[in-house]
N, CA, C and O atoms as CSV, one atom per row, in Angstrom:
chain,resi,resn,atom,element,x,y,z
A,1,UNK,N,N,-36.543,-18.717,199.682
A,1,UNK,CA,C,-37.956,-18.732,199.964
A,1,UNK,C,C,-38.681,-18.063,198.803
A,1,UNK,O,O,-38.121,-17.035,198.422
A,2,UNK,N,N,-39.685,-18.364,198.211
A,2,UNK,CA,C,-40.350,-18.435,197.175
A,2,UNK,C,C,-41.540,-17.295,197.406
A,2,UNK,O,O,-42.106,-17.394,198.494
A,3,UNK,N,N,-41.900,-16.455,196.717
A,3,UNK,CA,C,-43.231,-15.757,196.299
A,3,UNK,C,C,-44.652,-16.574,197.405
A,3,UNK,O,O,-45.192,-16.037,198.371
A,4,UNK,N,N,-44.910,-17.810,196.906
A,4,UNK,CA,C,-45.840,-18.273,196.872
A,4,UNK,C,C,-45.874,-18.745,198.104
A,4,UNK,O,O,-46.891,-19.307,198.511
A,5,UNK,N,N,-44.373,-18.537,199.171
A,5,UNK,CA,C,-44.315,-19.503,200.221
A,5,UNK,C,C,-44.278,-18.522,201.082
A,5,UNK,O,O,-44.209,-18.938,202.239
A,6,UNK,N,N,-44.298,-17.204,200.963
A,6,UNK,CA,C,-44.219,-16.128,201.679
A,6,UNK,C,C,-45.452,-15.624,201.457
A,6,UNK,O,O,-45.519,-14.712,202.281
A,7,UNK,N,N,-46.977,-15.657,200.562
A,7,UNK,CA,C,-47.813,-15.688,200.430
A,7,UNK,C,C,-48.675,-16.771,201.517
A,7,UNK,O,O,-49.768,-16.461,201.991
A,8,UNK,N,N,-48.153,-17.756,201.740
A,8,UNK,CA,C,-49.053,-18.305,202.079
A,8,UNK,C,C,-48.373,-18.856,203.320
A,8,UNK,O,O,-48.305,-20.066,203.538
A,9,UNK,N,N,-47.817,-17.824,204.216
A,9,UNK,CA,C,-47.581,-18.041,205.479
A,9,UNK,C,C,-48.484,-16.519,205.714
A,9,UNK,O,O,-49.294,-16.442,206.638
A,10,UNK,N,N,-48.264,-15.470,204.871
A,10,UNK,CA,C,-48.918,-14.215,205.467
A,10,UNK,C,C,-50.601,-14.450,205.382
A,10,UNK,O,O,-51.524,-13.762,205.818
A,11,UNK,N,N,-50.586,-15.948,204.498
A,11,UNK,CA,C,-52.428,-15.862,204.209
A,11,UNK,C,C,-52.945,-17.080,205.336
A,11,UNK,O,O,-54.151,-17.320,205.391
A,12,UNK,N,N,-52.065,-17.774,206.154
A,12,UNK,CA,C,-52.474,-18.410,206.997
A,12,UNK,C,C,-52.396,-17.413,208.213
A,12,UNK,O,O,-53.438,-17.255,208.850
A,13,UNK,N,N,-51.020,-16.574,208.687
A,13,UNK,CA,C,-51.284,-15.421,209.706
A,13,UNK,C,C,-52.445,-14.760,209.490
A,13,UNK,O,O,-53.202,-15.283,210.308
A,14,UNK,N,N,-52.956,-14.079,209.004
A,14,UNK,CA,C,-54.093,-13.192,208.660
A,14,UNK,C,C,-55.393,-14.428,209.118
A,14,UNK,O,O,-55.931,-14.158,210.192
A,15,UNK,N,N,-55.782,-15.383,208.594
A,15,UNK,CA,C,-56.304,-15.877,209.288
A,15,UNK,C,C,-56.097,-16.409,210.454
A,15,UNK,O,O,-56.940,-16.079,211.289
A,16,UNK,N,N,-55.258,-17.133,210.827
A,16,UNK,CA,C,-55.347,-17.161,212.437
A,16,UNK,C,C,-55.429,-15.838,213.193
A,16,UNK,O,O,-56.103,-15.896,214.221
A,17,UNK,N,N,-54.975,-14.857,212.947
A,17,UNK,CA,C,-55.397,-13.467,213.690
A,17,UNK,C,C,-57.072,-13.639,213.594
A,17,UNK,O,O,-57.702,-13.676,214.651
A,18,UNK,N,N,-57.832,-13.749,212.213
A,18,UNK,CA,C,-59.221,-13.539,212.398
A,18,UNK,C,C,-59.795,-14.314,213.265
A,18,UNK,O,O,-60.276,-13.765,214.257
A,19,UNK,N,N,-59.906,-15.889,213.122
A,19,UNK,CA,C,-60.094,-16.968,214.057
A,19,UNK,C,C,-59.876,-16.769,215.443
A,19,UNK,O,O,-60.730,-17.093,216.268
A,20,UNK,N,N,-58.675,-16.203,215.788
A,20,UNK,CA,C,-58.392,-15.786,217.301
A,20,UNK,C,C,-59.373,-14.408,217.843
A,20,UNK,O,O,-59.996,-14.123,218.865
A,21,UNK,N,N,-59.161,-13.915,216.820
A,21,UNK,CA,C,-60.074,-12.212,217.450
A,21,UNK,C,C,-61.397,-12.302,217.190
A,21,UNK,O,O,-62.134,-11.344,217.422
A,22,UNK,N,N,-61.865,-13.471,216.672
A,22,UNK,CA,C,-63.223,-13.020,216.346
A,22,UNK,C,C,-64.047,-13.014,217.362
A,22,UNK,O,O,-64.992,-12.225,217.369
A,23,UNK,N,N,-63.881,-13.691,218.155
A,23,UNK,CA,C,-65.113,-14.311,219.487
A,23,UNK,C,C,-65.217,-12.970,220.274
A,23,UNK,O,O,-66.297,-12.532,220.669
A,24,UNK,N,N,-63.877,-12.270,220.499
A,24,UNK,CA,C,-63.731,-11.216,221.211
A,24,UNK,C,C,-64.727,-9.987,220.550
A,24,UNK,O,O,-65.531,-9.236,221.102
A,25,UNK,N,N,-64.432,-10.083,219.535
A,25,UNK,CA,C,-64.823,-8.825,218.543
A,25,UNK,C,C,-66.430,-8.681,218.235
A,25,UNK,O,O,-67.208,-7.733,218.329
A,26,UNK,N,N,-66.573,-10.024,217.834
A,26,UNK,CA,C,-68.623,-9.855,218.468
A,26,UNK,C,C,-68.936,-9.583,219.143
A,26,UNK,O,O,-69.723,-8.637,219.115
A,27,UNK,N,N,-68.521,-10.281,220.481
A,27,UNK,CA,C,-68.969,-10.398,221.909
A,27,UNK,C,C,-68.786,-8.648,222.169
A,27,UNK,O,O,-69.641,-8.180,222.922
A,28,UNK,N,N,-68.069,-7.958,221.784
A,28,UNK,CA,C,-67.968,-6.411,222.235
A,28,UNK,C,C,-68.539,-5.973,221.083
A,28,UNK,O,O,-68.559,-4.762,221.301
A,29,UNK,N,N,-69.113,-6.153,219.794
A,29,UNK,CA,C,-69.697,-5.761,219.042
A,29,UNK,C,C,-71.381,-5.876,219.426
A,29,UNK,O,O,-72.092,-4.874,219.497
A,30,UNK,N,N,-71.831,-7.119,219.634
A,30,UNK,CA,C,-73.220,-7.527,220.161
A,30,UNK,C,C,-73.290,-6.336,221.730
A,30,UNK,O,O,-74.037,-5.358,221.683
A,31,UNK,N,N,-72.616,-6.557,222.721
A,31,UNK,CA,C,-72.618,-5.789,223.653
A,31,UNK,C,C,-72.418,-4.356,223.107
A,31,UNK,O,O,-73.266,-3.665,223.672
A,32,UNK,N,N,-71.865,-3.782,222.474
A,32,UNK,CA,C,-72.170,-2.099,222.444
A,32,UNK,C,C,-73.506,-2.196,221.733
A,32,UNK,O,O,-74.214,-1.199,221.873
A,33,UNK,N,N,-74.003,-3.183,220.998
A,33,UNK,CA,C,-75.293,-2.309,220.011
A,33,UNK,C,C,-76.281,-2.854,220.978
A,33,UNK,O,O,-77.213,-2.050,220.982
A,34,UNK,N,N,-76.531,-3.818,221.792
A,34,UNK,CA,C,-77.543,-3.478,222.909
A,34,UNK,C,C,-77.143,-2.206,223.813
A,34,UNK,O,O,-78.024,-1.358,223.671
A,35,UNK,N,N,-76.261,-1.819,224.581
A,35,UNK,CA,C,-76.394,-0.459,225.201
A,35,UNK,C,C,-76.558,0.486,224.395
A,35,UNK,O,O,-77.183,1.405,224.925
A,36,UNK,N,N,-76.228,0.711,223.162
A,36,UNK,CA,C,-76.419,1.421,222.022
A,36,UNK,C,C,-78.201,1.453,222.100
A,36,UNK,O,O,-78.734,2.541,222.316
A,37,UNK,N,N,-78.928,0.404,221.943
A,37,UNK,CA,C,-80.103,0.383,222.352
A,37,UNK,C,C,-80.952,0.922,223.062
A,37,UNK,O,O,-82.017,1.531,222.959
A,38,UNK,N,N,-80.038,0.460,224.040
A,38,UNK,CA,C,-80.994,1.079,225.863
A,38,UNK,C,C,-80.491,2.185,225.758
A,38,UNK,O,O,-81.396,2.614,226.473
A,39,UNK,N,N,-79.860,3.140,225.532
A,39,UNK,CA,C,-79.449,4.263,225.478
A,39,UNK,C,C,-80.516,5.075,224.390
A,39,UNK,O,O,-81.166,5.989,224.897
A,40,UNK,N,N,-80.683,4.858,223.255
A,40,UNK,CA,C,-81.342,5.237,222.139
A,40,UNK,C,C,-83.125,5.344,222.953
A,40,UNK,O,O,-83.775,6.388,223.015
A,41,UNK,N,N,-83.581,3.994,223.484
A,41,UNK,CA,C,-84.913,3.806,224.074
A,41,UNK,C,C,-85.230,4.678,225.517
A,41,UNK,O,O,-86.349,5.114,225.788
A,42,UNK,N,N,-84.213,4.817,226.251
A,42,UNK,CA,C,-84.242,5.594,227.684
A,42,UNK,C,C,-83.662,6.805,227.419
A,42,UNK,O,O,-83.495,7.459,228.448
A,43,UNK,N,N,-83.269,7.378,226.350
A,43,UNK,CA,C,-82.716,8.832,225.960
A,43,UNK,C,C,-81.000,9.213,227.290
A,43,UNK,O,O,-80.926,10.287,227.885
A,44,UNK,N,N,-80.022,8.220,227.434
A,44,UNK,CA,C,-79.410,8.767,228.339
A,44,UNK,C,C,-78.351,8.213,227.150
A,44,UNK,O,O,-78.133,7.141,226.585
A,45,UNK,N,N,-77.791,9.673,227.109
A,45,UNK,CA,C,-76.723,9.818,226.209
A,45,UNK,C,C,-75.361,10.013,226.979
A,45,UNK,O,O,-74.690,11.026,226.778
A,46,UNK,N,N,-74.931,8.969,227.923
A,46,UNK,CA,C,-73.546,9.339,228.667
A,46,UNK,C,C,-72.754,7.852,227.308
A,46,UNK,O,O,-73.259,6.792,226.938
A,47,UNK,N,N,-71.888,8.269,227.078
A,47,UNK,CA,C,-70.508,8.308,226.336
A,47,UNK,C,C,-69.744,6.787,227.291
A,47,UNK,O,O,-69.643,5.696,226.730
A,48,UNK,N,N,-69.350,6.979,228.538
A,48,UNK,CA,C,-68.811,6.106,229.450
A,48,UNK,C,C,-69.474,5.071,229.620
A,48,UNK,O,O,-68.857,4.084,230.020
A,49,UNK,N,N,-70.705,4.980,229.412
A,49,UNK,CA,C,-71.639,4.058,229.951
A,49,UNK,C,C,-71.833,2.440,229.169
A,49,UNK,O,O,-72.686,1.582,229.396
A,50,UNK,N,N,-70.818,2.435,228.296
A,50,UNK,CA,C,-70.597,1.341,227.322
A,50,UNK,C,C,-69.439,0.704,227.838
A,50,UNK,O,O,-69.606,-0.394,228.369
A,51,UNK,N,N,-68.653,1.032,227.801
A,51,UNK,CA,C,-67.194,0.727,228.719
A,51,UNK,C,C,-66.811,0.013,229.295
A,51,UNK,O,O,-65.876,-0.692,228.915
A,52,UNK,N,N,-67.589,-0.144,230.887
A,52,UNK,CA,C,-67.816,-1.266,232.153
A,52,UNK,C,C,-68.143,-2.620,231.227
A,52,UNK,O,O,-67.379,-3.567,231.039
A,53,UNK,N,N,-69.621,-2.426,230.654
A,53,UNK,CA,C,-70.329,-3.795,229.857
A,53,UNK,C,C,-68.978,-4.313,229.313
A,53,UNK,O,O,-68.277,-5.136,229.903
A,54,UNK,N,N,-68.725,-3.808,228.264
A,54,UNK,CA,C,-68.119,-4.069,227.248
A,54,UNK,C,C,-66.473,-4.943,227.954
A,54,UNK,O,O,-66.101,-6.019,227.486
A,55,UNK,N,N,-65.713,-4.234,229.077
A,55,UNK,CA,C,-64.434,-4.684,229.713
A,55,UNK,C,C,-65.548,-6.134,230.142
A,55,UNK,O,O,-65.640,-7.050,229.324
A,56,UNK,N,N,-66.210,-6.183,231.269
A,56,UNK,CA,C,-66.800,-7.103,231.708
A,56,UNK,C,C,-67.243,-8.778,230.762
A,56,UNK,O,O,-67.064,-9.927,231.167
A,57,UNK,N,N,-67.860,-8.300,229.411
A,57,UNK,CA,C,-67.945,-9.209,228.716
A,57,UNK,C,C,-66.766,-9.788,227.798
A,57,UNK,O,O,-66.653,-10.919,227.326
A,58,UNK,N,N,-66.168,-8.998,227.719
A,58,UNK,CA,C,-64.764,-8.871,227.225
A,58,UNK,C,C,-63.859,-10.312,228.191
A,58,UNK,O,O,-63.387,-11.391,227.834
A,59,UNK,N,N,-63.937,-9.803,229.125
A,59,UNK,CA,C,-63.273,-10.476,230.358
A,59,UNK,C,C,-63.785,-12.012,230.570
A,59,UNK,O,O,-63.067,-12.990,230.781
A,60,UNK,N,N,-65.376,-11.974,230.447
A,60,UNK,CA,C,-65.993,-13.103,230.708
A,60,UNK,C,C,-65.601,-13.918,228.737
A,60,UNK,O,O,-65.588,-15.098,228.384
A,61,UNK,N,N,-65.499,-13.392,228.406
A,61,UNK,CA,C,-64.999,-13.881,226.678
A,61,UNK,C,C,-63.897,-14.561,226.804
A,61,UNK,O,O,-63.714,-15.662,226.283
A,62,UNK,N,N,-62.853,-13.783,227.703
A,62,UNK,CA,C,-61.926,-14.518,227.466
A,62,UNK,C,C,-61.820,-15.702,228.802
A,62,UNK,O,O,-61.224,-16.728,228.476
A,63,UNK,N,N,-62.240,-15.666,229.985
A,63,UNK,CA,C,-62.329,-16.840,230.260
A,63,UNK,C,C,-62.949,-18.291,229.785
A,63,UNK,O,O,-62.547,-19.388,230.170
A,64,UNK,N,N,-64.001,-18.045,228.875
A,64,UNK,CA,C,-64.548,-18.913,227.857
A,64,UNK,C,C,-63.896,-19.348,226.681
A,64,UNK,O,O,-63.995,-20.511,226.290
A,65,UNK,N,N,-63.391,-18.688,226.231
A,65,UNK,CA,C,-62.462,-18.761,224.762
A,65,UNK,C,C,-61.105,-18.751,224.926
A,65,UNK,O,O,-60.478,-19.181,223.958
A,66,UNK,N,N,-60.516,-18.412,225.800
A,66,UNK,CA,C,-59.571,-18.635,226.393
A,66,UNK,C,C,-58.454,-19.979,225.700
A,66,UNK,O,O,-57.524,-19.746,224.928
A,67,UNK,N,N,-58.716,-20.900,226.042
A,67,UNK,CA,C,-58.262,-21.850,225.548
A,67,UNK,C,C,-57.919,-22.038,223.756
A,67,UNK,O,O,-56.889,-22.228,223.110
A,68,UNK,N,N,-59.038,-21.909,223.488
A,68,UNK,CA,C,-59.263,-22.341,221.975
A,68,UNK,C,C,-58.230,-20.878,221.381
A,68,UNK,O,O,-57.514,-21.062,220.397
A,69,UNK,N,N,-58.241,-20.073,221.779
A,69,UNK,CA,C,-57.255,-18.894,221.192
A,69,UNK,C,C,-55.793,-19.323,221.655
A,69,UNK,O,O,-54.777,-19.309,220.960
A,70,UNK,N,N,-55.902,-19.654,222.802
A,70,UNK,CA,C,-54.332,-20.000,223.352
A,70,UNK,C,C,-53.763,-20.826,222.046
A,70,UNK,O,O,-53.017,-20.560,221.104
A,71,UNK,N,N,-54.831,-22.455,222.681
A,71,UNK,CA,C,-54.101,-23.560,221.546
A,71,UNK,C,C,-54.215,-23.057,219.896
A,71,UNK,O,O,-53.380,-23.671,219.231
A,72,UNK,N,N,-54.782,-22.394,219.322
A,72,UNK,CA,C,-55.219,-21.997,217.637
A,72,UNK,C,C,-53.292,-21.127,217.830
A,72,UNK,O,O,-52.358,-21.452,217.097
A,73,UNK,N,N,-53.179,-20.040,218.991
A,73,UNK,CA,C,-52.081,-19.867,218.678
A,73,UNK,C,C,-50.823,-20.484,218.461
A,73,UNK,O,O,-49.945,-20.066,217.706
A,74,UNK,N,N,-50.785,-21.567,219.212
A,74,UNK,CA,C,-49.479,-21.987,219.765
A,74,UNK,C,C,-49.681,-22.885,219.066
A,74,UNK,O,O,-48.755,-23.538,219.547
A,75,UNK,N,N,-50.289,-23.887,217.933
A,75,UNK,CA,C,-50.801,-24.759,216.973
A,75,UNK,C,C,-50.159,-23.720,216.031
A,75,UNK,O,O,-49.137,-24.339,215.734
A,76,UNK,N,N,-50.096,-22.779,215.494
A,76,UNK,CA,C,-49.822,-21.989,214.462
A,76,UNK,C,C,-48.513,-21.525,214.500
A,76,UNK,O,O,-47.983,-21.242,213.425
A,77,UNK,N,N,-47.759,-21.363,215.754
A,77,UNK,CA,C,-46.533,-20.974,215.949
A,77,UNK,C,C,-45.468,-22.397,215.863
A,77,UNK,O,O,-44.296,-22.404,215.487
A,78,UNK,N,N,-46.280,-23.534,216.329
A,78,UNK,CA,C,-45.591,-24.894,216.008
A,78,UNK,C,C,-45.831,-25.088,214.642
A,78,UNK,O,O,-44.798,-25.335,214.020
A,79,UNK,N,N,-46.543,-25.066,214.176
A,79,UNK,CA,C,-46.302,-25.102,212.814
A,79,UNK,C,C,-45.377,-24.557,212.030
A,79,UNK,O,O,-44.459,-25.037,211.364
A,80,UNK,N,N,-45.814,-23.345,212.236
A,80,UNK,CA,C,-44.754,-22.010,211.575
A,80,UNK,C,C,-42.758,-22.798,211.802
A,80,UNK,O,O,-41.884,-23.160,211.015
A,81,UNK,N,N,-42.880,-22.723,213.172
A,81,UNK,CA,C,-41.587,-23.162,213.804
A,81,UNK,C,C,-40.995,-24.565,213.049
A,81,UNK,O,O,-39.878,-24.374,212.568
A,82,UNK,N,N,-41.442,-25.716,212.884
A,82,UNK,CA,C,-41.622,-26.785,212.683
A,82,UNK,C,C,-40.931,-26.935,211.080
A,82,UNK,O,O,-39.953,-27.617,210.776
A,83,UNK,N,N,-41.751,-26.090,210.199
A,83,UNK,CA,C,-41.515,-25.634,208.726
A,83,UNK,C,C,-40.210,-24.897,208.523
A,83,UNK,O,O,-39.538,-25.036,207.501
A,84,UNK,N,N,-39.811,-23.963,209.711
A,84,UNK,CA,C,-38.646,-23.273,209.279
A,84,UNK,C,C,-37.456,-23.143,208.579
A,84,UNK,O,O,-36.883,-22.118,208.209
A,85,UNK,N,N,-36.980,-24.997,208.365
A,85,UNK,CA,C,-36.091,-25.358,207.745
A,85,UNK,C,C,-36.373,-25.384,206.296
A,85,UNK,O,O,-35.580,-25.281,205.361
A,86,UNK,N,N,-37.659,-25.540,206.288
A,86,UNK,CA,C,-38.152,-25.191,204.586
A,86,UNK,C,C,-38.081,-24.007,203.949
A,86,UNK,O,O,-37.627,-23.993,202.805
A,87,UNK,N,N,-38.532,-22.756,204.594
A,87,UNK,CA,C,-38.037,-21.457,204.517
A,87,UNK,C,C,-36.348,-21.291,204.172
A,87,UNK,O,O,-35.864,-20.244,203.741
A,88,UNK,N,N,-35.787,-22.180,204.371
A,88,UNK,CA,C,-34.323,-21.578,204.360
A,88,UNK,C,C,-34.339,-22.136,202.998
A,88,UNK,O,O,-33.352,-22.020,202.273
């Protein structure tokens, strides 16, 4: 197995990790900086109070995206799998 072929299985992993995590990672990014908000505008500085939102949208994320992360994975692991004999 070659430099360039071990390069560019770690540069397709790295992206499919991003592609898969991203939806998640806004969706709890957008959700903390609005309570981040209402917190800043109503002066209530509790710590916990991000948490609930954040599991909740989290949760509702992945019933939505759900799929498209499943198949992006298992599309990437057949691949990977598929190629293996080339690796040798």
């Amino acid at each position: 197995m070659t430099v360039e072929a071990v390069l560019d299985v770690a540069i397709e992993t790295i992206w499919t990790i991003i592609i898969t995590s991203a939806p998640l990672l806004i969706v709890s990014l957008i959700v903390g900086l609005v309570i981040s908000i209402f917190q800043a505008v109503t002066s209530i500085q509790e710590q916990t109070l991000t948490f609930v939102p954040k599991i909740l949208a989290i949760f509702i994320c992945i019933l939505i995206f759900g799929s498209f992360i499943l198949n992006t994975i298992v599309d990437f692991m057949t691949e990977l799998w598929n190629s293996f004999g080339d690796y040798l």
